[in-house]
C-alpha angles and dihedrals in degrees: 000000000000112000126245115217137184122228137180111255119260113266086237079074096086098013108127108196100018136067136186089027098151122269129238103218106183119171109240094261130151111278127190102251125172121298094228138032103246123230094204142135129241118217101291100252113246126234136215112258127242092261096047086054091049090052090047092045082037086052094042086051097048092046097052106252108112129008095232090207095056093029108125099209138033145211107264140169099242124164092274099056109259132005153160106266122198112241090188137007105289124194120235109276100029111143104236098176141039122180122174127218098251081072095042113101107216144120095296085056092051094054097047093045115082093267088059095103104047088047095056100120098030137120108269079236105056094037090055095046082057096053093055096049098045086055096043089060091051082063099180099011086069122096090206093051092106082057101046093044091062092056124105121250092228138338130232081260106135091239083076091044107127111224095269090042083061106037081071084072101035108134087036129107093235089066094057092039092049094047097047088057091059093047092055094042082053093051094050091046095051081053100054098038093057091034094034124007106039097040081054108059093151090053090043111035099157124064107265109197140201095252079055099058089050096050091060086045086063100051089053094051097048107040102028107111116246098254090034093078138092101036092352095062112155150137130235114216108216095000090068095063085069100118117214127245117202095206081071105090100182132075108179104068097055097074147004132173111232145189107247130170144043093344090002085264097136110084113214128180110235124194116195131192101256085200131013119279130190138240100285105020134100142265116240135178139184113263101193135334106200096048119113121230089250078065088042092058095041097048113036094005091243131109117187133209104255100110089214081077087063113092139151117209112228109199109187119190134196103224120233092221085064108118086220097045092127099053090038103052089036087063084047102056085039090068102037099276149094165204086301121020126188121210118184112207120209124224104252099007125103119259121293099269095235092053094085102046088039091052092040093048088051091048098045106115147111096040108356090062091101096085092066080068118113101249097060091044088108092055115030097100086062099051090047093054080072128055112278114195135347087243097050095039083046091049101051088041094049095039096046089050103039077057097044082053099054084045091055095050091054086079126091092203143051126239081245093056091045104051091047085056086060093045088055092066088204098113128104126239086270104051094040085058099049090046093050098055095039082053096049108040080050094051080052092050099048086041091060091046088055094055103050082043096071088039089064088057085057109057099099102048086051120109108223130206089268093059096038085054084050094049092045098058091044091256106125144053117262118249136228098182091050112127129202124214136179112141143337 
């Protein structure tokens, strides 16, 4: 019987702007964590001064990109750093920014800039993580230092989590996530100092370290727009103070990049209020609305209460060591899967359609291995969307929760306890955030068990594919007491 096995999800799950980093894939097994949820305070985060603000709003002016007379909304220190606040009432759908390309960093600005030649092959990324940091040691020499001055030293995003700060989310997916992206932000910064930073000494005078590297990885993460990413990386100066509001539910409406100019030819990035706001407010968009809280986390360094933002990421996997792996992986690419498949399951929302067949197919086997024959190769897929056997349907419900139950003792704390530490209200940004994702990824676990375990009640009153043949070909009685299943 091949086995079934629960992983964390790849780090390349959430990423925005990388792919093929390499997974962690870690079996839900116990893990040490701390003893005690800390009350405890992260350095207090430092913010740009008035004047520093008046020199950024002064160099956007000077290089064509707002009118800072006219300009509806303006830089302020706001409690979540930095924001757009509103200096007058302003409709739903005014365009409040306009920012043009020649003050866009992406991978254009790179080229053009004195590093351009040495960063041709890398990832936009990397190349532009260069560029900041190159400019932010020229200090003054650089004509982007009034922009780079404004930006944070680091966010509440996990990747800048201290030890203790992580150990409050040890057994959860977001640890191994997080720490395989620094691993892969590591690997890729070992490859560019030997091919790039150190053979360049001219380019590169002062000592760029890895903490560095993170650090304008970071930034990119954090403040590049959802469609500006991959091969469109940039960032946006002024636009990308703009904070996020959950109680805002569109995207599209917030921002669009637009020909403008003689021909149109001059692109130019526009933000625009998705709902009024009034003298004084701020501007707020949507960040992303199909990101989980764990994203969330990893990205901005924020989770929010909707539980629609909970989620637990199942990755199922057909074993090599499966007698059957051919068939079995061949039925799988056939219908738009593979040898591993992820499935992330919502707080609240019925399973993923494709997690039944998928579990059935990897624990099809003894005899029920019949149906990986040819003949059946049309029509597999079907059979496996209904319960095939007892033994199989016993086999995925015993194995998923025997795994939802070895996640859930990987935690330190209950839901209960959790969820008492938020009432309290006496948590910093961090560990608000840390209780938050151990509670919910526990309330999805338990949700799935529960699930399976209700299935298991079930198993008896199931029509299998047996007594489905029987029924088809008029040999067999009907049924009141038969139950359908699919998902739940």
């Amino acid at each position: 019987m091949a086995s079934l096995r629960l992983f964390s999800p790849p780090p390349s799950s959430s990423s925005p702007f990388f792919s093929n980093s390499p997974a962690r894939s870690l079996s839900l097994q116990s893990r040490s964590i701390s003893a005690h949820a800390l009350l405890r305070t992260h350095q207090t985060p430092t913010f740009p001064s008035e004047s520093t603000l008046q020199e950024f709003s002064q160099w956007l002016s000077t290089r064509g990109a707002v009118n800072s007379s006219s300009l509806p909304v303006k830089p302020s220190i706001v409690p979540e750093g930095l924001g757009l606040v509103a200096e007058r009432n302003l409709p739903q759908n005014e365009v409040v920014v306009e920012i043009p390309k020649k003050l866009w960093i992406d991978s254009d600005a790179v080229a053009a800039s004195e590093i351009g030649r040495v960063c041709g092959g890398l990832r936009p990324w990397v190349s532009i993580a260069l560029f900041l940091l190159r400019e932010k040691a020229r200090g003054d020499d650089s004509p982007w230092r009034p922009y780079l001055d404004i930006l944070p030293q680091e966010t509440d995003s996990t990747i800048f989590w201290s030890e203790e700060e992580l150990s409050e989310i040890q057994g959860t997916q977001l640890l191994s996530t997080t720490l395989g992206v620094k691993e892969y932000v590591q690997s890729e910064f070992a490859k560019v100092e030997d091919s790039i930073i150190l053979p360049n000494k001219n380019l590169f005078p002062s000592t760029i370290t890895f903490p560095d590297f993170l650090w304008a990885f970071g930034v990119l993460r954090s403040r590049a727009f959802s469609r500006m990413r991959g091969d469109n990386l940039a960032l946006v100066p002024l636009a990308d103070l703009v904070n996020h509001n959950g109680s805002i539910t569109t995207e599209d409406t917030s921002w669009e990049i637009k020909g403008k100019g003689l021909f149109a030819r001059e692109l130019v990035f526009s933000l625009r209020t998705p709902v009024p706001v009034k003298s004084g407010e701020q501007v707020y968009i949507q960040y992303d609305l199909e990101k989980s809280n764990a994203e969330l986390a990893l990205d901005y360094g924020f989770i929010e209460s909707r539980s629609d933002r909970e989620a637990y990421t199942l990755t199922l996997e057909i074993s090599e060591s499966d007698p059957f792996y051919g068939d079995k992986l061949n039925i799988a690419e056939s219908n738009g899967l593979g040898e591993t498949a992820y499935f992330d399951i919502v707080l609240g929302s019925s399973l993923p359609p494709l997690v039944l067949p998928y579990l059935r197919l990897i624990a099809l086997g003894g005899t029920d291995a019949f149906l990986l024959e040819s003949i059946f190769s049309n029509s597999i897929w079907g059979h496996l969307e209904l319960p095939v056997s007892p033994a199989n349907e016993e086999t995925i419900c015993r194995v998923v929760r025997d795994a939802c139950k070895s996640a859930l003792s990987a935690y330190q704390t209950t839901v209960e306890e959790d969820e008492e530490l938020m009432r309290s209200g006496n948590l910093d940004s961090r560990l608000r955030i840390a209780v938050g994702i151990r509670a919910g990824e526990k309330k999805v676990l338990q949700q799935i068990d529960d699930i399976f375990r209700e299935r298991e009640l079930e198993l008896d009153g199931l029509e299998y594919y047996q007594e489905r043949r029987l029924r088809d070909l008029g040999l067999a009685c009907d049924q009141d007491d038969i139950i359908f299943w699919e998902s739940r």
